[in-house]
C-alpha positions as CSV (number, residue, x, y, z in Angstrom):
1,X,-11.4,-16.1,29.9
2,X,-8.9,-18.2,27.8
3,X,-12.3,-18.3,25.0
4,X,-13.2,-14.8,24.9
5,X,-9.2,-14.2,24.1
6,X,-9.3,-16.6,21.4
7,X,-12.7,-15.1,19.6
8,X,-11.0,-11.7,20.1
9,X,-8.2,-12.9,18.5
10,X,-10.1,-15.0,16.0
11,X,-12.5,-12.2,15.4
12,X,-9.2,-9.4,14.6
13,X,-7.5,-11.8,12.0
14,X,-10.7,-11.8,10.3
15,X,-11.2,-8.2,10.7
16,X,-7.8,-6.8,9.3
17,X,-6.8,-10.0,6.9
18,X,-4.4,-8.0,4.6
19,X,-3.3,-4.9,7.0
20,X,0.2,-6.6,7.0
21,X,0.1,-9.1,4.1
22,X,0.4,-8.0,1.0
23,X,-1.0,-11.3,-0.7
24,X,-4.8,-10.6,-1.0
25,X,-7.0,-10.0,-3.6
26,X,-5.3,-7.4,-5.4
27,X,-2.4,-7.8,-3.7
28,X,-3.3,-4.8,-1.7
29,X,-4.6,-3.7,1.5
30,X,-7.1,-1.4,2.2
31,X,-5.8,2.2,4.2
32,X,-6.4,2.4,7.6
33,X,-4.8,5.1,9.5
34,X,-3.5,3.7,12.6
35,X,-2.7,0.3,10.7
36,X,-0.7,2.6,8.5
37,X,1.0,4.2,11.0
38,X,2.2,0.7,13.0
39,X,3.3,-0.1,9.7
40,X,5.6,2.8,8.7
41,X,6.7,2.6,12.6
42,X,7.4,-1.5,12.2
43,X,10.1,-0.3,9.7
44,X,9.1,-2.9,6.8
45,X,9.4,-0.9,3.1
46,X,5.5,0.2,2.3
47,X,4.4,0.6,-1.3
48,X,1.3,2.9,-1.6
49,X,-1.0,3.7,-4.5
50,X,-3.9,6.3,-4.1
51,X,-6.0,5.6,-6.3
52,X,-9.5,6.6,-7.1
53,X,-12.1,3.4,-9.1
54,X,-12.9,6.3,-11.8
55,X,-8.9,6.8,-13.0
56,X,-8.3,5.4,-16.3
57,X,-4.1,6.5,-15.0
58,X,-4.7,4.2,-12.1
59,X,-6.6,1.3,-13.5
60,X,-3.6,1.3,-16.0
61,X,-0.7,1.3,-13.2
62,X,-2.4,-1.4,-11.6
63,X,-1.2,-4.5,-13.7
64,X,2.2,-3.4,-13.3
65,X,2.1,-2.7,-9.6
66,X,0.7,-5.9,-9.1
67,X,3.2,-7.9,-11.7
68,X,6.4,-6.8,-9.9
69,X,5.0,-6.9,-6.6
70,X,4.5,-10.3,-7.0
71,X,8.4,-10.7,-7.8
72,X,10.5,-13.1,-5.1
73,X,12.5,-9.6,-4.4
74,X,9.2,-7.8,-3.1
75,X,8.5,-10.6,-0.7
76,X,8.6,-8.4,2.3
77,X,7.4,-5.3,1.0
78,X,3.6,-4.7,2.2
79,X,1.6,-2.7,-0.7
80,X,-1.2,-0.2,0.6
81,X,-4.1,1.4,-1.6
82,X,-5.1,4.8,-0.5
83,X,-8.6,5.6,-2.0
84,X,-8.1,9.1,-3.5
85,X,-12.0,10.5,-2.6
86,X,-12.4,8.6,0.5
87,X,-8.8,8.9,2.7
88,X,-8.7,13.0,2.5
89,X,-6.9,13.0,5.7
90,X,-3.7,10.9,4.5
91,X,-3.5,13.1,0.9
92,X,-3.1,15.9,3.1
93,X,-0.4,14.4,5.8
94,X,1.1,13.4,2.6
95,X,0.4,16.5,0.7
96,X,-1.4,14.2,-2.2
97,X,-2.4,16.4,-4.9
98,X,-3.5,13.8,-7.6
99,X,-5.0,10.1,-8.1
100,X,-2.7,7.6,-9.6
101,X,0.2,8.7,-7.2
102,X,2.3,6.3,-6.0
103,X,4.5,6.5,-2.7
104,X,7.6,4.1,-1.4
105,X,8.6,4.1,2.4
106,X,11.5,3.0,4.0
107,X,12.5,2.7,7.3
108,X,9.5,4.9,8.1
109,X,10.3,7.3,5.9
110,X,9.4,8.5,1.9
111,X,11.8,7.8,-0.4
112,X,10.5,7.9,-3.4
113,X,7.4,9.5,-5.2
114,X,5.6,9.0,-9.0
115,X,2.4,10.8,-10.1
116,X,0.1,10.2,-13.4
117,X,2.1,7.6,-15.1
118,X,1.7,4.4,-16.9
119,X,5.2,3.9,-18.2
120,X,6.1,0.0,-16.9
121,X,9.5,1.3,-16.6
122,X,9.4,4.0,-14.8
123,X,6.6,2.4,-12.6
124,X,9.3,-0.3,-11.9
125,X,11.8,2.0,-11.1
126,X,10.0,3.7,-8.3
127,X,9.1,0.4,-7.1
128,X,12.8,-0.8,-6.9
129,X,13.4,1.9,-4.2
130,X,11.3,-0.1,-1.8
131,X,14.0,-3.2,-1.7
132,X,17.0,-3.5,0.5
């Protein structure tokens, strides 16, 4: 019994390496509904970027996200990427109109929203909301 825990165990922290880490890859983890949704209800501030792999917008707020993410201040703040032709279901929960839309959550909750833009600035400033 004790070995079929620990290969379950074993076999789920290989399954879902970034669902609550934001330091892989990209710095990003993948959407997954019901992760998502033990995410926003654990309370940690959620940083999420739908994106879609054709979006010159996107590609271009990616560097940024990814720079000041990586900041000692964003250390507990879990970044999410929400694939814009794939994850239909959260655009509309979220009502989602557009790619390159970015989303903070706090406490559960949306606090701050920024579509279709590649300004460092202002991409830093919606970030910023996601910090105590």
């Amino acid at each position: 019994m004790k070995r079929r825990t620990f290969s379950a165990l074993l076999l789920a922290g290989l399954l879902m390496p970034g669902l609550f880490s934001s330091a892989f890859a990209s710095g990003f983890a993948n959407y997954e509904a019901g992760g998502f949704r033990k995410l926003l209800a654990s309370g940690v501030p959620v940083v999420v970027h739908v994106h879609a792999d054709w979006c010159p917008v996107c590609r271009a707020q990616i560097p940024v996200m990814e720079r000041v993410l990586k900041g000692a201040a964003y250390k507990n703040v879990r970044a999410i990427r929400v694939n814009f032709d794939r994850d239909k279901a959260f655009l509309s929960d979220y009502k989602i109109v557009r790619q390159s839309t970015i989303v903070v959550f706090k406490a559960g909750k949306e606090v701050a929203r920024l579509s279709y833009d590649t300004d460092p600035a202002r991409i830093e400033e919606v970030l910023e909301w996601a910090l105590p």
